[in-house]
VOGU-3710 file (C-alpha; in Angstrom, 3 decimals, decimal comma):
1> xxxxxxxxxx> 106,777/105,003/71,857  107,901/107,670/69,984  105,364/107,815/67,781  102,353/107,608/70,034  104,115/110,073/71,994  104,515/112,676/68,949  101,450/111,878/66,391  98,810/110,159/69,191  99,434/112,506/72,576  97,220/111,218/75,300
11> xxxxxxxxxx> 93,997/113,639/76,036  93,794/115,646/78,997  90,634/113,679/80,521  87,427/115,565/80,503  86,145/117,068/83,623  82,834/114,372/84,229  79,203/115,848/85,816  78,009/114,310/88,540  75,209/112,073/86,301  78,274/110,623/84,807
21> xxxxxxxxxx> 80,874/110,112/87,633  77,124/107,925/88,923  77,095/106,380/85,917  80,317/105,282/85,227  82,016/104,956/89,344  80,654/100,974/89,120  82,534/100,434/85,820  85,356/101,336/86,397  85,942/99,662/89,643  85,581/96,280/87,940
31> xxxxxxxxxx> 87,677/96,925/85,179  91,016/95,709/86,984  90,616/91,914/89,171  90,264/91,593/92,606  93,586/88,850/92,778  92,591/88,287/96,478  89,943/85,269/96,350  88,958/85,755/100,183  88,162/88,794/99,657  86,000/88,358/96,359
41> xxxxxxxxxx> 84,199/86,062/98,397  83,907/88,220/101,495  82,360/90,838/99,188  79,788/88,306/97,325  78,457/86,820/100,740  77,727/90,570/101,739  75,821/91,370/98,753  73,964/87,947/98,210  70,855/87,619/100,704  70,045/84,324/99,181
51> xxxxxxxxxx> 73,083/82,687/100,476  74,160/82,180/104,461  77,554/82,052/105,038  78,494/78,661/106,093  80,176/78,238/109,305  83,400/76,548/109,853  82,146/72,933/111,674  79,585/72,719/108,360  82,900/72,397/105,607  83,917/69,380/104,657
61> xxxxxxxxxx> 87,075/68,410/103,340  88,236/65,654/101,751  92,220/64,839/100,191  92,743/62,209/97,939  96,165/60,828/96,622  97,560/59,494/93,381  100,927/58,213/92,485  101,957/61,893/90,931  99,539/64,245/92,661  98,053/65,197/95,905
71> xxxxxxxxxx> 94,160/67,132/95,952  92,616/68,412/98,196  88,592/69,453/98,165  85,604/71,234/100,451  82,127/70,667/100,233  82,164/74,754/99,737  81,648/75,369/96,209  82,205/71,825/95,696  85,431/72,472/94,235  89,088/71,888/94,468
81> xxxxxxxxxx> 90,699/73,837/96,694  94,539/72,335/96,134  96,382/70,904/94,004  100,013/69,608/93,928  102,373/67,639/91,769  104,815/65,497/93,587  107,761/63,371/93,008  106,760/60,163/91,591  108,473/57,257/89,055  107,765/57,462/86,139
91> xxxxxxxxxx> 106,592/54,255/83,526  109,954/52,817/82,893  111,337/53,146/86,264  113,222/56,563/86,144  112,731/59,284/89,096  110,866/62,228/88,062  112,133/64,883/90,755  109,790/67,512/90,509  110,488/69,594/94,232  114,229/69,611/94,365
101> xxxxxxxxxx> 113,953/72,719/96,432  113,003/72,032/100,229  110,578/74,904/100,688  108,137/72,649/98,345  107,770/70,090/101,456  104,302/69,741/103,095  102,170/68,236/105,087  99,792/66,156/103,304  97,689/63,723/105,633  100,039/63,729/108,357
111> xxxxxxxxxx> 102,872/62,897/106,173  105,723/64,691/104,608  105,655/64,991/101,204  107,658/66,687/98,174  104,999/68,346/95,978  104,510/71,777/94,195  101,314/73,612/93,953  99,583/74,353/90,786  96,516/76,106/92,503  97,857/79,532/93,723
121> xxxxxxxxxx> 96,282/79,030/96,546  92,851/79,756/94,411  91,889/76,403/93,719  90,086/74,887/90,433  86,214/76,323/90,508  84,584/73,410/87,939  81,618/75,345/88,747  78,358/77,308/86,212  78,676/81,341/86,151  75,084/82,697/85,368
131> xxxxxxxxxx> 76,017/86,406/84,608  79,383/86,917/83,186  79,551/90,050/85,662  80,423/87,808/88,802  83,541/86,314/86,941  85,906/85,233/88,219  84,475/83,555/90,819  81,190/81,920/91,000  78,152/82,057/93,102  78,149/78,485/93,602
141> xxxxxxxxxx> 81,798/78,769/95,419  79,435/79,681/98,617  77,144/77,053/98,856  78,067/74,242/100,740  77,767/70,900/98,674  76,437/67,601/100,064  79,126/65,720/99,477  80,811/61,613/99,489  84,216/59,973/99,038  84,250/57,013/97,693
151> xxxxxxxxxx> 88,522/55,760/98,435  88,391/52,689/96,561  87,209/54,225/93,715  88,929/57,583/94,485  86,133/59,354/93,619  84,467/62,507/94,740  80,115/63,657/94,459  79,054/66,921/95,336  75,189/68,303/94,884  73,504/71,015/96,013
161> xxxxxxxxxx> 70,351/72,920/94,863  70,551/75,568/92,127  70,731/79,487/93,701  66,815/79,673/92,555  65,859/76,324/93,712  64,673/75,050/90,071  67,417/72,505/89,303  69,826/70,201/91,137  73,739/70,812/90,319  75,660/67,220/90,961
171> xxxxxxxxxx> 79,939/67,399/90,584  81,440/64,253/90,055  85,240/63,692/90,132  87,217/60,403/89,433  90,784/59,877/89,672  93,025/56,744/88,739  96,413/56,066/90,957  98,792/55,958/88,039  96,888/58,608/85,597  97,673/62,560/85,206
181> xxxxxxxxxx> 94,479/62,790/83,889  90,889/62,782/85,945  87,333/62,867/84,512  84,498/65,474/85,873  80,944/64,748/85,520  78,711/67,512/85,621  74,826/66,792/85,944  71,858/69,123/85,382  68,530/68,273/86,517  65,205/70,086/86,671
191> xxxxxxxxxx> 63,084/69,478/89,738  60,282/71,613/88,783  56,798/70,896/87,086  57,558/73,325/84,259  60,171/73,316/81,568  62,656/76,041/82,989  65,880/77,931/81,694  69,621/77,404/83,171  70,027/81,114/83,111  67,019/83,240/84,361
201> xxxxxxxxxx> 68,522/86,062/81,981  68,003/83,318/79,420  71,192/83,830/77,944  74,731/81,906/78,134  75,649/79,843/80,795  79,520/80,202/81,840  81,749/76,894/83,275  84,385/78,008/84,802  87,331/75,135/85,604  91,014/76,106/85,790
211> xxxxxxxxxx> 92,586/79,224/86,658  95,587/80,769/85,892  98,404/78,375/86,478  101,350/78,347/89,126  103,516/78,344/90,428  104,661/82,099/91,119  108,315/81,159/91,738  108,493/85,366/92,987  106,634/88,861/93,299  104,233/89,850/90,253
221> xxxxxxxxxx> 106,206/93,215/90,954  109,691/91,708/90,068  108,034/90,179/86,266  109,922/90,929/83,665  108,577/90,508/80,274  110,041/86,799/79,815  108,465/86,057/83,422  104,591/87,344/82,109  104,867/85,219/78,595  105,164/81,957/81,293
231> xxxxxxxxxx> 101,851/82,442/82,120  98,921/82,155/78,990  95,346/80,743/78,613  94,550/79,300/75,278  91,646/77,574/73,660  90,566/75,281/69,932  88,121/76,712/68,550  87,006/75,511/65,076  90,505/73,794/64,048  92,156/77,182/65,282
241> xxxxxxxxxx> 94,428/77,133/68,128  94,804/80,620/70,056  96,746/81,745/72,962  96,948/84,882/75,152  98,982/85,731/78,100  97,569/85,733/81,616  96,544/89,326/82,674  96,540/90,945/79,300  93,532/91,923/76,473  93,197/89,763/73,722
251> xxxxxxxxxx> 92,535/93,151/71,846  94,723/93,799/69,289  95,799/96,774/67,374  93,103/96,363/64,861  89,936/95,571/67,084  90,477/98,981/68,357  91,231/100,359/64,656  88,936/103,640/64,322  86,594/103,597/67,057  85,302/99,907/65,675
261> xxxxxxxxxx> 84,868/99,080/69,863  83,531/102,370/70,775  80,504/101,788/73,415  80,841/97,958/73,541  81,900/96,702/76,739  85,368/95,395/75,664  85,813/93,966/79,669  84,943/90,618/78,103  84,965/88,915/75,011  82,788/85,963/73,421
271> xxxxxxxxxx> 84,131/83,959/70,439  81,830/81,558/69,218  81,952/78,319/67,024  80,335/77,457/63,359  81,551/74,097/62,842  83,876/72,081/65,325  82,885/74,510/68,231  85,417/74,043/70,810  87,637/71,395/71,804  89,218/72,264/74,605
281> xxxxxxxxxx> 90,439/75,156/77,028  93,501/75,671/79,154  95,623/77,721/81,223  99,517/77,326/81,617  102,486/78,557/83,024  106,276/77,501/82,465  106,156/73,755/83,449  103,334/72,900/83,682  99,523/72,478/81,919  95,525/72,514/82,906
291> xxxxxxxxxx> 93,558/71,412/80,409  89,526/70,418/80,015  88,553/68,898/77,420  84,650/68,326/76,657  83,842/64,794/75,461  80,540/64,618/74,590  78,446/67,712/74,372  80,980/70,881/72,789  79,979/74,029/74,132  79,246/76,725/71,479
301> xxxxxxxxxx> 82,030/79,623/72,064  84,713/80,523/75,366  84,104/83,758/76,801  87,648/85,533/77,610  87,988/88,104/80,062  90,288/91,136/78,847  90,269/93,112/82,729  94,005/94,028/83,158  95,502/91,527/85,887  92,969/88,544/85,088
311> xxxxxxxxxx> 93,654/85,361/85,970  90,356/83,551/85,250  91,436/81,313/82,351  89,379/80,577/79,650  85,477/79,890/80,342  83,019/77,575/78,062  80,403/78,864/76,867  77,243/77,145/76,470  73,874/78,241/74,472  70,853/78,731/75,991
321> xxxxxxxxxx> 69,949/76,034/78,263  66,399/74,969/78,518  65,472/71,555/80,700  61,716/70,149/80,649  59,924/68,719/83,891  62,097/66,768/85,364  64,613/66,703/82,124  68,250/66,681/83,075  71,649/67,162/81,008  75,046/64,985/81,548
331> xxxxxxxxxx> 78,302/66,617/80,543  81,483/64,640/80,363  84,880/66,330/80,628  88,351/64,832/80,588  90,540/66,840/82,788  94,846/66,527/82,161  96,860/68,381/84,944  100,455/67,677/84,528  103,962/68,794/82,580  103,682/70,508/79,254
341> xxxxxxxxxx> 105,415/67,287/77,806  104,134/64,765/75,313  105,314/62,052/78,091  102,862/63,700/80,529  99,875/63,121/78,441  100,565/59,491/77,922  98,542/57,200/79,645  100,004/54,510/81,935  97,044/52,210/81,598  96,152/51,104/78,421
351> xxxxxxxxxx> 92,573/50,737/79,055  92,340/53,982/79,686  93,816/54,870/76,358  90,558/55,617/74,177  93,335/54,988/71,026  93,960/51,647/72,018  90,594/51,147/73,894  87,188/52,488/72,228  85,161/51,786/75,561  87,637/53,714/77,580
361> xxxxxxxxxx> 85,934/56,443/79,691  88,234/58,793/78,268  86,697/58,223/74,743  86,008/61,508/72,477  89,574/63,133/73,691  91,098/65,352/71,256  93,579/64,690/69,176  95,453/68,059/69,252  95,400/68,026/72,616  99,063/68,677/72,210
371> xxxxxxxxxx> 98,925/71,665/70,738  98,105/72,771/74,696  101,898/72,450/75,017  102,702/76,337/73,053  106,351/75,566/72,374  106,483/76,452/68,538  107,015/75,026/65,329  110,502/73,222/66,691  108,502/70,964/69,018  109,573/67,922/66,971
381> xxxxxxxxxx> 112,834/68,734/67,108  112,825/69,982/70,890  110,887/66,971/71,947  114,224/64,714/70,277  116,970/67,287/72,290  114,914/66,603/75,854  115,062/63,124/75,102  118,682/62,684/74,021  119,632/65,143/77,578  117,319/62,630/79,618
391> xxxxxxxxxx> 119,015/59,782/78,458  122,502/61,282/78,897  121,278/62,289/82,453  120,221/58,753/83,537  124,708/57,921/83,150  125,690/61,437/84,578  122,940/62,598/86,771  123,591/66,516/86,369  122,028/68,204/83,630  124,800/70,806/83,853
401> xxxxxxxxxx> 127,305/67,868/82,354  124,567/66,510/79,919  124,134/70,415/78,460  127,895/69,976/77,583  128,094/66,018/76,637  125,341/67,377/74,513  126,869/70,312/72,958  129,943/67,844/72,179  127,571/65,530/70,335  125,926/67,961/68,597
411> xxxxxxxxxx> 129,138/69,253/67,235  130,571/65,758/66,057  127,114/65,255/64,045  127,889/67,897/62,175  131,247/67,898/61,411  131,367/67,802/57,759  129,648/70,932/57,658  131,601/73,036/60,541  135,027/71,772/58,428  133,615/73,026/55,645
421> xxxxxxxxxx> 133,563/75,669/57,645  136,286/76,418/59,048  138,363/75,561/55,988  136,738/78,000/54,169  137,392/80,562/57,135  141,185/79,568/56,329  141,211/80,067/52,712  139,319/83,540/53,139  142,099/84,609/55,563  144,884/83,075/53,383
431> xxxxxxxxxx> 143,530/85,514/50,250  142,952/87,961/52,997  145,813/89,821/51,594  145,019/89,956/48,071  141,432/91,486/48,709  143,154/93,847/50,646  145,345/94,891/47,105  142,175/95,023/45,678  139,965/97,431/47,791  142,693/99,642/47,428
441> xxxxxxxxxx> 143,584/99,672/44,012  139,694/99,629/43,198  138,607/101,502/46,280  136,799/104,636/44,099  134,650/101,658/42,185  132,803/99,472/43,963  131,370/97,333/41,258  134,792/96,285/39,659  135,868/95,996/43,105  133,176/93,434/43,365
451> xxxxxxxxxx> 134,170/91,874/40,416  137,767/91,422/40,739  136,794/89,942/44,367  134,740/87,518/43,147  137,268/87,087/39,972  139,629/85,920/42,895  137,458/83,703/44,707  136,847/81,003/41,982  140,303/81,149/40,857  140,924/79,759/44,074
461> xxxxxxxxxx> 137,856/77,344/44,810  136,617/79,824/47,778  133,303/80,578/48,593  132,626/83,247/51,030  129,076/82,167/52,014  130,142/78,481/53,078  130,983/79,483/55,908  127,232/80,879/56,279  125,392/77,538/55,296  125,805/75,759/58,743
471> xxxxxxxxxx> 124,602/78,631/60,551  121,717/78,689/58,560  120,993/75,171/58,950  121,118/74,967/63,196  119,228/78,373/63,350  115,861/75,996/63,912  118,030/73,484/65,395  119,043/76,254/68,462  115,144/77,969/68,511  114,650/74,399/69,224
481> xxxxxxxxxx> 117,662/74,431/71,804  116,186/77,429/73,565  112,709/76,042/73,892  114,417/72,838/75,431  116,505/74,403/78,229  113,907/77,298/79,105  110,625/75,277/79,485  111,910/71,834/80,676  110,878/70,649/84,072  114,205/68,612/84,596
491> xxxxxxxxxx> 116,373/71,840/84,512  114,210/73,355/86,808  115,970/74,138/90,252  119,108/71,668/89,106  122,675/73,038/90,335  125,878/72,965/87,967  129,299/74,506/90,054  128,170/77,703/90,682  125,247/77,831/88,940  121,983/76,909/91,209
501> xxxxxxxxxx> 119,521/76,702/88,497  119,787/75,999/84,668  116,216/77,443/84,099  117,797/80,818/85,538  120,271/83,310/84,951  123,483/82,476/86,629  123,223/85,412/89,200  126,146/85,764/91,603  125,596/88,557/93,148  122,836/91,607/92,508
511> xxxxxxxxxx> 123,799/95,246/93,164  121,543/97,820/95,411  119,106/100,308/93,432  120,667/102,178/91,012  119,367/105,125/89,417  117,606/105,433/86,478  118,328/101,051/85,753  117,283/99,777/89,493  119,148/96,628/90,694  121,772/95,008/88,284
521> xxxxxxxxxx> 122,520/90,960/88,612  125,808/90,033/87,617  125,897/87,333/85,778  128,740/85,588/85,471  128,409/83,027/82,079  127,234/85,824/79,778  130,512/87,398/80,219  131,941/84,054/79,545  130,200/83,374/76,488  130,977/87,093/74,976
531> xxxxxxxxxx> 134,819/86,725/75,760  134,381/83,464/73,377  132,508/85,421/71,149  135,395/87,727/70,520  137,741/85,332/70,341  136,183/83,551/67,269  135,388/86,564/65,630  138,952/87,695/65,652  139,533/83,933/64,437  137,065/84,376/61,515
541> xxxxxxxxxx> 137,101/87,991/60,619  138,614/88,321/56,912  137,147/91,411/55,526  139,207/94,515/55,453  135,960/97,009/55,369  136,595/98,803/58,513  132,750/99,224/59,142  132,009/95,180/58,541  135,032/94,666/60,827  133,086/96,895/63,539
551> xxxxxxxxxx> 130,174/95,456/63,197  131,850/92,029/63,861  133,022/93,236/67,050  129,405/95,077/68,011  127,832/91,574/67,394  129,282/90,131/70,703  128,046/93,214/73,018  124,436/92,575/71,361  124,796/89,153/71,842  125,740/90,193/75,452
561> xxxxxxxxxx> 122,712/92,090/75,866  120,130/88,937/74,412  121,854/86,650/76,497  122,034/88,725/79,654  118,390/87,845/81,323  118,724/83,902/79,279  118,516/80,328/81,355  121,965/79,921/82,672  121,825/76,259/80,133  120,987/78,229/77,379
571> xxxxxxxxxx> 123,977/80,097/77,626  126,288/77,544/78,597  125,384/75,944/75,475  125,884/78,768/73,350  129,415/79,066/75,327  130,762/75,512/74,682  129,766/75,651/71,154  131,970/79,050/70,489  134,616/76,859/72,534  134,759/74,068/70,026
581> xxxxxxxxxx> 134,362/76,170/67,559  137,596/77,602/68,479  139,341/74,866/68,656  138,703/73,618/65,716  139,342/76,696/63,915  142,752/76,674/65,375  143,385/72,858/64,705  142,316/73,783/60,789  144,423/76,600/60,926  147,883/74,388/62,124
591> xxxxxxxxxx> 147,536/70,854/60,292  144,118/71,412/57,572  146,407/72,172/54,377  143,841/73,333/51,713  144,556/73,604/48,034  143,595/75,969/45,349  141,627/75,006/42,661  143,532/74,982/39,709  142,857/77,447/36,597  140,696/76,406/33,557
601> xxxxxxxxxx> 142,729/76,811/30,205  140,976/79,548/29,199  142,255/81,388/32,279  145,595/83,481/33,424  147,640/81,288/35,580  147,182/81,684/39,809  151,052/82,208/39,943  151,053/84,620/36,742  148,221/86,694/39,167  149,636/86,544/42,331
611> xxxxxxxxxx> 152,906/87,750/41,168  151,498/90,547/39,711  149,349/91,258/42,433  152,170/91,191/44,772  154,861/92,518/42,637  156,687/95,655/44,438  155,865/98,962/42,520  152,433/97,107/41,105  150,199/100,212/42,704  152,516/103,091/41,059
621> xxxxxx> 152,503/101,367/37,717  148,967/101,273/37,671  149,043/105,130/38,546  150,800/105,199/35,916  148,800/103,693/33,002  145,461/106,059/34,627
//
């Protein structure tokens, strides 16, 4: 900030003339998104003469249920207009409680059910876009589809005319009862004499199919930074995986490195393919993942729109589309809408599986298709936590008391190394008196201060960086522990004593606007966990270095400050771990006896030293000799 602020001041702006103001006035009202779909709509029936708006009595709707979700669709765009994940079993029996809160209840079909909405009220498009410009919705999301339900089958068919007349547009989607994936069939067909072009520009042809992902648990206004990174739309292009968050550029610092975008039109972006093209697009949020996936026919790029406040996902792009008299092109997509966990993309049926079955309708699915998920480099390792706290959760059902049956366990696996530990934390406070001799008598040279210190150390068998090694060695393990309790599904919404959600900060009670910070939440387990903090570091603190001793202290208030805004599980973790640490410090401390290691030969004797060391007059006599 301070930089840009001293070395890159903003211009004043540049008073415009009126051919300019002309010029630019319909730029710059589409540079930020409309997040109101009614009202896109409102404006593109106004200013299309082509299309009639379609009245009420000529929509129809259709809802269709599977064992984990609940759609609904309208012949109006052909599209999806809902869609909801609901409490369902899972394969090997368990419960998988998705809306523990009762404000996620509905009414589904006459029926009440427990589901939570993934649409945003904007619903899935699966519909062309013939001019980038009209992003983020599509023309097509005002004609009215002819349209049939087959319920056996549980599938959906919607066609309609292109805008121009020249081809026919037919939508085809198929669901199974006990899948989280669906397939969409999209069919182009020329019904003209002549051979004819997809576009009339001639150029790309857009498909849009999932938008940004909910649910919006609160007001966009009330995002913090942590809230915005929930919400990201990725895509595989040529064995690269890419992300983005929702509502941001995917500009970076160099793409606008001296004046290389100057007069492009940086609103939207187009990556294209050499050699695997793409493989497939999504949009997600905290929980939860949409992802299309094109099985037969890869489109040639995605186009990604950069407008501050988007939320149109990721669109494919195909190459120019030409289609002969009465030629027509079939596009099959696999659709997975579901849990970012490897679980969720399982499938139930195994003839569905295209690994187990090569005729399965599903065939040509990626296999990085869980890359989708975004949850790092630990996933291994965070995949194994979620499944050791599920299993401990199906003999105490509270995930409150698994985080700390957990924390337990993962302190009794590694044992050896936190005794190494904490024996070496007793030997360094045991010599903690010697070094103290030392940086005084030595205290104007720092290098045969060093010396003597280490000198000291392997007379007596200590190393001072032992007690560094385990730390080192969980640091992946807890990036792994953080991924676990922030982004799992299971914590989400579950209670422990005070605490009403693990996926949140334990807020008790928030205070009214204060100036200059705004509203401050209390939260009541960060405090907890920094009081620990302390108390180990007075436990474990052996230097004598004033500053190092202050900086020991500081480390708790920053920890304070990381932890502050953290899922109330994360920090409970954190908490029970500085617990046992603590007591097993102080068990070490009262019955561990540890012994020095004993001299070489060549050495002077441990006793010999420490009788000098400790000798009375020992600091005036060497006064004396300097």
């Amino acid at each position: 900030m301070g930089i840009n602020y001293f070395f890159f001041p903003p211009q004043p702006p540049k008073p415009k003339t009126v051919d300019e103001t002309a010029k630019t006035e319909g730029t710059d009202k589409d540079k930020t998104v409309t997040p109101d779909p009614k009202a896109e709509i409102k404006k593109a029936t106004t200013e299309s003469p082509k299309l009639k708006p379609v009245k009420p009595e000529e929509e129809k709707k259709f809802s269709l249920k599977t064992d984990s979700f609940l759609v609904r669709f309208s012949s109006l765009g052909g599209r999806i207009t809902e869609y909801y994940i609901k409490d369902h079993k899972e394969p090997d029996g368990s419960e998988f409680v998705i809306a523990k809160d009762p404000k996620f209840q509905i009414e589904f079909d006459g029926q009440t059910e427990k589901a939570v909405e993934l649409t945003r009220g904007q619903g899935f498009d699966f519909n062309i876009i013939e001019d980038k410009d009209t992003i983020p919705f599509s023309a097509y999301n005002l004609v009215n589809f002819s349209s049939s339900y087959n319920a056996e089958t549980k599938t959906v068919i919607f066609e309609a005319p292109s805008l121009d007349g020249k081809f026919t547009i037919q939508k085809k989607f198929q669901f199974f009862p006990s899948e989280n994936y669906f397939k969409f069939h999209l069919t182009l067909k020329n019904r003209t004499a002549e051979t004819i072009h997809i576009s009339p520009t001639k150029s790309d042809v857009y498909f849009r199919s999932f938008g940004s992902l909910g649910p919006i648990l609160k007001k966009k206004e009330d995002f913090n930074d942590r809230d915005n990174a929930h919400y990201f739309r990725y895509y595989y292009l040529d064995g690269s995986f890419k992300d983005h968050i929702d509502g941001t550029t995917t500009q970076g610092f160099f793409d606008n490195l001296l004046g290389s975008n100057e007069g492009k039109d940086t609103r939207y972006e187009i990556k294209k393919g050499s050699n695997d093209k793409v493989d497939f697009v999504g949009t997600g949020s905290r929980y939860f993942i949409g992802v299309i996936d094109p099985l037969d026919d890869k489109p040639a790029g995605v186009l990604l729109d950069n407008r501050k406040g988007n939320e149109t996902g990721v669109l494919l792009v195909y190459d120019n589309w030409k289609l002969g008299p009465g030629e027509e092109v079939n596009l099959d997509y696999a659709a997975y809408v579901g849990v970012r966990e490897l679980d969720g993309t399982a499938f139930r049926d195994s003839k569905l599986d295209p690994k187990i079955n090569k005729d399965s309708v599903f065939a040509g699915l990626s296999e990085s298709l869980d890359k989708s998920f975004n949850q790092g480099i630990t996933t291994p390792l965070r995949n194994g936590i979620v499944w050791i706290l599920k299993k401990i959760y199906l003999v105490i059902p509270n995930y409150g008391w698994a985080i700390v049956i957990f924390a337990i366990l993962f302190k009794l696996a590694f044992y050896p190394l936190n005794k190494k530990q904490a024996e070496s934390m007793k030997k360094m406070q045991e010599l903690s008196p010697q070094i103290k001799l030392i940086n005084e008598k030595y205290a104007d040279d720092p290098k045969l201060k060093q010396e003597k210190t280490i000198e000291l150390y392997k007379k007596n068998g200590t190393n001072p960086m032992a007690g560094c090694l385990p730390m080192l060695i969980q640091i992946p393990i807890f990036i792994a522990l953080y991924t676990a309790f922030s982004d799992t599904v299971d914590l989400w919404n579950s209670p422990f004593l005070w605490i009403k959600d693990l996926s949140e900060p334990d807020t008790v009670f928030t205070t009214p606007k204060l100036a200059f910070i705004g509203a401050l939440a209390i939260n009541i387990l960060p405090l907890i966990m920094v009081a620990t903090q302390v108390v180990q570091s007075k436990m474990t603190t052996v230097s004598t270095d004033p500053n190092q001793k202050m900086m020991m202290y500081m480390m708790p208030v920053i920890m304070l400050y990381f932890f502050w805004s953290m899922p109330a599980g994360v920090t409970m973790y954190w908490t029970m771990q500085n617990i046992l640490s603590i007591a097993q410090q102080i068990y070490t401390n009262k019955f561990v006896k540890t012994e020095n290691k004993k001299p070489t030969p060549s050495g002077p004797a441990p006793a010999n030293n420490a009788s000098a060391v400790a000798r009375p007059g020992f600091r005036n006599q060497n006064k004396k000799k300097k």
